[in-house]
C-alpha positions in Angstrom: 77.2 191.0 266.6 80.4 192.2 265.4 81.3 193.8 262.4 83.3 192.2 259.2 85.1 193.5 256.7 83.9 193.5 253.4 87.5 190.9 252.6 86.2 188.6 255.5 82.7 188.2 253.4 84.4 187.7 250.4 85.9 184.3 252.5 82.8 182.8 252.1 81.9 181.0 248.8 78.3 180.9 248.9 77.0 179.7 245.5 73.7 178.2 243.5 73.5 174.6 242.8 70.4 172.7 241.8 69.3 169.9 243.7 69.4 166.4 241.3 68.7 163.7 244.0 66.7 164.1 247.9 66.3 161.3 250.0 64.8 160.9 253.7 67.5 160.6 256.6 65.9 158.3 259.2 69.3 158.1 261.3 69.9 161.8 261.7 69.4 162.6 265.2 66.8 165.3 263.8 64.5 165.2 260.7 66.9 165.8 257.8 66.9 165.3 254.0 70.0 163.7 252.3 70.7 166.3 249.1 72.5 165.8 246.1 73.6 169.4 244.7 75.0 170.1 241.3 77.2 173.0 241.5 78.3 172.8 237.8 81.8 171.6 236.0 83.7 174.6 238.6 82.7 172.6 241.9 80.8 169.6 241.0 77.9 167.9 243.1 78.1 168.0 246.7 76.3 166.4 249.3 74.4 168.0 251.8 72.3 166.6 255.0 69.5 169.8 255.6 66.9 170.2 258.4 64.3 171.0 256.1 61.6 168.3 256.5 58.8 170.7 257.2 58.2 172.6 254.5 59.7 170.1 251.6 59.5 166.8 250.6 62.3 164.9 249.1 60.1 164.7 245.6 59.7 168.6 245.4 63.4 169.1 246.1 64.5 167.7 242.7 65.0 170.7 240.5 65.2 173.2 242.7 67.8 176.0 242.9 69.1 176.4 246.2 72.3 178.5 247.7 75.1 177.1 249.8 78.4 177.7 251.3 80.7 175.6 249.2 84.0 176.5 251.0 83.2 175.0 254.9 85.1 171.6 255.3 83.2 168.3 255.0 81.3 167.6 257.8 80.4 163.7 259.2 76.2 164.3 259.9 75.8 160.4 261.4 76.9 157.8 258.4 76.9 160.6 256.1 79.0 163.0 254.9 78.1 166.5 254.7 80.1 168.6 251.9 78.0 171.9 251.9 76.1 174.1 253.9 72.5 174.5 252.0 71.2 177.9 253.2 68.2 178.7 255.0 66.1 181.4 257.3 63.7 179.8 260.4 59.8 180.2 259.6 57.9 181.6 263.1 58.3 178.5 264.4 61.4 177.5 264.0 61.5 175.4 260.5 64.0 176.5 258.2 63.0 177.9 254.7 65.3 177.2 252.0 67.1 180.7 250.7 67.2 180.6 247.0 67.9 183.4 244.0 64.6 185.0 243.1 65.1 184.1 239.4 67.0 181.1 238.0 70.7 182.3 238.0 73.3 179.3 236.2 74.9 176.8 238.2 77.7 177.4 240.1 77.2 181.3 239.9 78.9 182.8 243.5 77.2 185.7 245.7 78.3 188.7 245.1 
């Protein structure tokens, strides 16, 4: 992999938002979760479709703190509309596992 410059990570807006609404996505051509992030008054909520059906539940979503890249453009995921890229790392076999501050951190606060 090549190397970056500390200005080229700075490019990236990766922030934490709280999920306020998770719903099944029966049409995406894999297992995916619709999400509802709250990013705070800064960003707003975004949406996010996320390949995360093994280890969560749409119910257990609701609440949590998650990061994301708030700065890719919008992305069409089937009918739906994709605004942010929710972060994750894959498991041992291959199901992602949602990356998320060790401690509750406010809403909308970037990586740094």
């Amino acid at each position: 992999m090549s190397e970056i410059t500390f200005d080229d990570f700075m490019k990236v807006d990766i922030r934490t938002g709280r999920v306020v609404r998770a719903e099944p996505y029966p049409e995406a051509r894999k297992p995916a979760f619709k999400l509802w992030v709250d990013f705070g008054p800064e960003i707003g909520e975004k949406r996010s479709s996320a390949q995360i059906t093994v280890h969560y539940s749409p119910e257990e979503l609701v609440g949590r703190q998650v990061m994301a890249v708030v700065n890719f453009p919008p992305r069409q995921i089937g009918k739906f509309m994709s605004e942010v890229l929710v972060l994750g790392f894959e498991d041992q076999a291959g199901a992602i596992v949602l990356a998320q501050p060790e401690r509750d951190t406010p809403i909308g606060a970037r990586l740094c």
